[in-house]
C-alpha positions in Angstrom: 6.5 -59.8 -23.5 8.7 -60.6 -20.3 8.2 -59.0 -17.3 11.2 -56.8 -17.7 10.3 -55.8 -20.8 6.9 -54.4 -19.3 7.9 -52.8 -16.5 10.7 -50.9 -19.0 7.4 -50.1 -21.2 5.3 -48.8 -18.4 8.1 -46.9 -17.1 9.1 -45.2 -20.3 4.8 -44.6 -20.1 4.9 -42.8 -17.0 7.7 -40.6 -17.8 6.7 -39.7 -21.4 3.3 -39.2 -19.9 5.4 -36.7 -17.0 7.2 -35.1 -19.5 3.6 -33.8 -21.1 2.4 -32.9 -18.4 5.3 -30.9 -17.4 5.0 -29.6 -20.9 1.3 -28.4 -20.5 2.1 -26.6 -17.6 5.3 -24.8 -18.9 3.1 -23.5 -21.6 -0.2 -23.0 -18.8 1.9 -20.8 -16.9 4.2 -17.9 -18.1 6.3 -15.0 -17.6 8.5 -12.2 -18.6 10.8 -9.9 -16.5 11.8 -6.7 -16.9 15.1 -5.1 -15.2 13.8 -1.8 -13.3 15.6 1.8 -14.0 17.2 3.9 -11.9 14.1 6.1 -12.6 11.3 5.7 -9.5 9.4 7.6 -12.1 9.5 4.7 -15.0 8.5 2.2 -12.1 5.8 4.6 -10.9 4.7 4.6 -15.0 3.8 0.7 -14.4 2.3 0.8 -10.9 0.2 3.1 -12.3 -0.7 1.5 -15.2 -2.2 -1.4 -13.2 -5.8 -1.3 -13.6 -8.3 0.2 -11.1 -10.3 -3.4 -11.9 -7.6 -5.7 -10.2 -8.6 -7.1 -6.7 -5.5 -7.4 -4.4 -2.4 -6.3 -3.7 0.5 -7.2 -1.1 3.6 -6.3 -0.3 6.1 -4.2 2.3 7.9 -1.0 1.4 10.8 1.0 3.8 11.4 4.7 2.9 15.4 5.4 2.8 17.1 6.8 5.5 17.4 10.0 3.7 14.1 10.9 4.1 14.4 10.2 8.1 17.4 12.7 8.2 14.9 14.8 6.4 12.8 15.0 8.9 9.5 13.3 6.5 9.1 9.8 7.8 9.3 8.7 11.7 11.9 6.4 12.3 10.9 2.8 13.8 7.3 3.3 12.8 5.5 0.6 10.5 1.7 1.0 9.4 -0.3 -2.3 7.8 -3.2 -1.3 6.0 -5.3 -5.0 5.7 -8.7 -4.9 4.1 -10.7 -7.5 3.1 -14.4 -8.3 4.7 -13.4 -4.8 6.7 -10.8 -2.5 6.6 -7.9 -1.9 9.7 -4.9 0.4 9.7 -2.1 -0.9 12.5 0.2 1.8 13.2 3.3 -0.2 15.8 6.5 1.2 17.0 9.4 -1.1 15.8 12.6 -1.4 17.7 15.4 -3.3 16.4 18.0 -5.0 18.6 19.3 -3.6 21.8 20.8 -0.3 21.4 18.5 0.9 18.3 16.6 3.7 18.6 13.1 4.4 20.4 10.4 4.1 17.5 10.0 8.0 16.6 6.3 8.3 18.0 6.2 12.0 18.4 7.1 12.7 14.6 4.1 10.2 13.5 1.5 11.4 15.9 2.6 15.1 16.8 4.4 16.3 13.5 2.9 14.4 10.3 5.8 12.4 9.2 4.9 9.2 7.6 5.1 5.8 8.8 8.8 4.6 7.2 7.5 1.2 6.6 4.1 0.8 5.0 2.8 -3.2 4.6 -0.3 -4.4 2.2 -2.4 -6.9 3.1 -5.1 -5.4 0.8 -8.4 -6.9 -1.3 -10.6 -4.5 -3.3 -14.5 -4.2 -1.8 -17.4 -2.3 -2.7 -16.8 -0.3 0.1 -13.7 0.5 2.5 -10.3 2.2 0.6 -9.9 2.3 -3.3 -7.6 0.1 -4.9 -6.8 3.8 -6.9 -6.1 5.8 -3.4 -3.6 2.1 -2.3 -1.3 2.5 -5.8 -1.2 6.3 -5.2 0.2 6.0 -1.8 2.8 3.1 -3.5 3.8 5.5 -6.0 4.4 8.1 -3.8 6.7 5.9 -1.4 8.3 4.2 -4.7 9.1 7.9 -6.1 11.3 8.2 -2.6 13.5 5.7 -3.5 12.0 2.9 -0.8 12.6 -0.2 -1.1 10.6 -3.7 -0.6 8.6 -6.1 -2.3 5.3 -5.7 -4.1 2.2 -8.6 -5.5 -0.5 -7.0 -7.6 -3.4 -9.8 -8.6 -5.4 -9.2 -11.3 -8.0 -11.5 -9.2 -8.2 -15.0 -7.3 -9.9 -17.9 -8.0 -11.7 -19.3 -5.1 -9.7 -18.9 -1.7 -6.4 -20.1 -3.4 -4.6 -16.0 -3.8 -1.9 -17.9 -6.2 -4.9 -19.6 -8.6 -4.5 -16.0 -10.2 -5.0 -15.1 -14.1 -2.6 -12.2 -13.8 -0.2 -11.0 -11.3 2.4 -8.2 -11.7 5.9 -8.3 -9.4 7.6 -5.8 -7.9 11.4 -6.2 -6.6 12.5 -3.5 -5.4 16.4 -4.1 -4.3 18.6 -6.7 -5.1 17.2 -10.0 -5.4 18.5 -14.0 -5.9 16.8 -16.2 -8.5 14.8 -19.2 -6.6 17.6 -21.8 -5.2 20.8 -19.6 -5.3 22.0 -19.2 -2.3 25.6 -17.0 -3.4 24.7 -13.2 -2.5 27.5 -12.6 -5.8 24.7 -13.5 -7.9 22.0 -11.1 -6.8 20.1 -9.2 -9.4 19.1 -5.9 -9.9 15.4 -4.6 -9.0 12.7 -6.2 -11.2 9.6 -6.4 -12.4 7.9 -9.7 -13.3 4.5 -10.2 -15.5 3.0 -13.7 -15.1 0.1 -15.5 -16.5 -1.8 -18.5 -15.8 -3.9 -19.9 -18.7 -5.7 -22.4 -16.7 -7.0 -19.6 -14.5 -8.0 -17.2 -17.6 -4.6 -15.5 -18.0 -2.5 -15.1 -21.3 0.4 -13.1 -22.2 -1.7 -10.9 -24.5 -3.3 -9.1 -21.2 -0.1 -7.9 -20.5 0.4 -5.7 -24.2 0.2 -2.3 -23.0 2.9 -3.1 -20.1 5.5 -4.8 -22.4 4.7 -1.7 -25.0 5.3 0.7 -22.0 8.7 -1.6 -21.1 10.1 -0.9 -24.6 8.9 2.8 -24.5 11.4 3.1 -20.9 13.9 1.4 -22.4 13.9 -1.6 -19.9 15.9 -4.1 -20.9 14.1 -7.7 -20.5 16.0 -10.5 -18.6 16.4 -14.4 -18.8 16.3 -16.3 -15.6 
């Protein structure tokens, strides 16, 4: 065989060879997305069908600015619950560009409003806040119309958060598919289910959320 002719085999080798392996993780790695309603309360129906059992959750939410005019959340004010070996609640004034105004510091501490951004740097432990009381205070900020972003894993293997078997998206305003850059193309809010078989996940974990999808009404989407 000349040379050419070898290098042409080897090559058309290494890219059937690529092609299968692209192949096995297409099929290792899966998801479905679901466009979100106008209803808080059908996205509320999922957040709190997530299972007391998973182990973290991320995420940022901002309350509208309704409910500042309303006098119920404090304006400028941003709390980041983070728990993982120990648990810390950061409560900061935010103040954003010059002529904004002073963080509302007298409506958090003196008068009870809430914080109007809440962030989640949050991992399940034996001891410290429930996962249960974490979605309960996401459902109550989701019901309000907030919006943000939101990560719920099922668990991690080893240190690496993404070597997940389950993990449950929340968008939460408009959003652009990965390398599209025109704003004209955002999407509506969102929520994505995704599986990785390699790490223990599959699609039939997910059953009783695609059920409760069709039950809302929510029509699935292709990306």
């Amino acid at each position: 065989m000349k040379i050419e002719q070898k290098l042409d085999f080897l090559s058309q080798g290494v890219l059937g060879w690529n092609q299968e392996k692209r192949r096995e993780v297409k099929l290792m790695e899966g998801q479905r997305i679901f466009q979100l309603s106008d209803n808080q309360y059908d996205t509320c129906q999922i957040i709190e069908k997530i299972p007391a059992s998973w182990q973290r959750i991320e995420g940022s939410l901002t309350a509208p600015e309704k409910l500042v005019q309303d006098g119920r959340v404090a304006e400028g004010m941003a709390m980041l619950i983070r728990q993982s070996h120990a648990t810390s609640t950061a409560i900061t004034g935010i103040k954003k560009g010059l002529g904004a105004k002073q963080p509302d510091y007298e409506g958090y501490y003196l008068q009870g409003k809430a914080c109007r951004t809440v962030g989640f740097d949050f991992e399940k432990t034996y001891e410290g806040i429930p996962f249960t009381l974490i979605r309960s205070l996401i459902s109550a900020y989701v019901r309000n119309r907030s919006i943000g972003y939101l990560l719920f894993f099922s668990k991690q293997c080893g240190d690496n958060k993404w070597a997940y078997p389950l993990l449950c998206e929340f968008r939460l305003s408009p959003w652009l598919p990965e390398g599209e850059n025109n704003h004209e193309k955002a999407l509506p809010p969102a929520v994505f289910f995704r599986w990785k078989t390699q790490h223990g996940g599959d699609i039939s974990q997910f059953s009783k959320f695609f059920n409760l999808c069709r039950e809302l009404d929510l029509q699935e989407m292709c990306i």
